[in-house]
C-alpha positions in Angstrom: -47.2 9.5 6.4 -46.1 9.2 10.1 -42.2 9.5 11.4 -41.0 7.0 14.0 -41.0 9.2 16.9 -37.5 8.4 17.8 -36.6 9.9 14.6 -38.8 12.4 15.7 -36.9 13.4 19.0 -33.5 12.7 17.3 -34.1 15.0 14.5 -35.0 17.9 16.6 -32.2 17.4 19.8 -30.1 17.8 16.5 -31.8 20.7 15.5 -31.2 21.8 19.2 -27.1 21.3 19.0 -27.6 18.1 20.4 -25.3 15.2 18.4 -26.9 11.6 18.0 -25.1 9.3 20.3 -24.0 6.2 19.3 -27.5 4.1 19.3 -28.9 6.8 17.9 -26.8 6.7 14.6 -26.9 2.8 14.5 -30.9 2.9 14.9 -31.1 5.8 11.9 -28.7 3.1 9.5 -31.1 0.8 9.6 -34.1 2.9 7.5 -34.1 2.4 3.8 -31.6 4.8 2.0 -35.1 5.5 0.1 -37.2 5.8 3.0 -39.0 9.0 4.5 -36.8 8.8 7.4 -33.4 9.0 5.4 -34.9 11.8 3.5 -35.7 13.5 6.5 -32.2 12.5 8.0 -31.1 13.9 4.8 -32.6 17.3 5.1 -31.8 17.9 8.5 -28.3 17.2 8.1 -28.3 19.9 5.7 -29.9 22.3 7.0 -27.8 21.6 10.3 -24.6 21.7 8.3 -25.9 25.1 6.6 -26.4 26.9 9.6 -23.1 25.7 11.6 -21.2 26.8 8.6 -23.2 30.0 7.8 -23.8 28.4 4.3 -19.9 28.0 3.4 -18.2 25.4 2.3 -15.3 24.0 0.4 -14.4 22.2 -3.1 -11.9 19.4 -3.2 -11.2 17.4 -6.2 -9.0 14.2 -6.9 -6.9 13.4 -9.9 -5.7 10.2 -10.4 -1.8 10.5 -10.4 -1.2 7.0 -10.3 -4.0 4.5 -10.9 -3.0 1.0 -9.9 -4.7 -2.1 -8.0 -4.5 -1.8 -4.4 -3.8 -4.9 -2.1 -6.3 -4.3 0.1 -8.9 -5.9 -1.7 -11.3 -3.9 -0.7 -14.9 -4.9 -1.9 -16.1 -0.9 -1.7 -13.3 0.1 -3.7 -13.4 -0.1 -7.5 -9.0 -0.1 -6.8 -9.2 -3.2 -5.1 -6.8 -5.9 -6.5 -8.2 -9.0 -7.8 -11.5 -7.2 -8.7 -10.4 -3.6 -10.6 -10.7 -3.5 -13.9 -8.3 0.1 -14.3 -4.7 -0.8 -16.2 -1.6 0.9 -14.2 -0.6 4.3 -15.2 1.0 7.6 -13.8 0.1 11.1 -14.8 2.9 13.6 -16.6 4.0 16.6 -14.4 1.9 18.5 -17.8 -0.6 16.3 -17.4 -1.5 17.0 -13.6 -1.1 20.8 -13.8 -3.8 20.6 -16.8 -6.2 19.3 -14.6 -6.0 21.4 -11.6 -5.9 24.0 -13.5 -9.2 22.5 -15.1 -10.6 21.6 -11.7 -9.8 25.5 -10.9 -11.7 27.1 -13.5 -15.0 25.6 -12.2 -14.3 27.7 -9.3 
């Protein structure tokens, strides 16, 4: 299988410290999330991310204190009004500290 060589030379100026520009980015959107390409993008992000980070990282978790329909309507959200199927509620004080503490003890 061949690699666009644009993705090519982006993938290793990132590998050199070397952030896509804008273009760049836009141009690497445009590949099939199940293409070669985004694989690649996939695996070089990581391996980027590993290295900046020397392989740490951090856990964070949500918990739904209060689910409701938001009026944004947004299409991406499954909260968005007018197309959520969620019923309103709020969380007990009891019920939110048994759930972090859940959350916790995956740590």
């Amino acid at each position: 299988m061949n690699v666009d060589k644009r993705v090519q030379a982006i993938f290793e100026a990132a590998q050199n410290g070397v952030a896509p520009n804008r273009g760049d980015c836009v141009f690497l959107l445009q590949f099939s999330e199940n293409s070669l390409e985004a694989a690649l993008l996939r695996a070089v992000a990581d391996v980027s991310t590993r290295q900046r980070f020397s392989n740490a990282g951090i856990v964070l978790g949500q918990i739904g204190v209060e689910i409701a329909a938001r009026p944004g309507k947004c299409k991406f959200c499954s909260f968005g009004e007018g197309h959520t199927a969620f019923e309103p509620s709020a969380m007990s004080d009891e019920d939110i500290l048994r759930c972090a503490d859940t959350a916790l003890s995956f740590l």
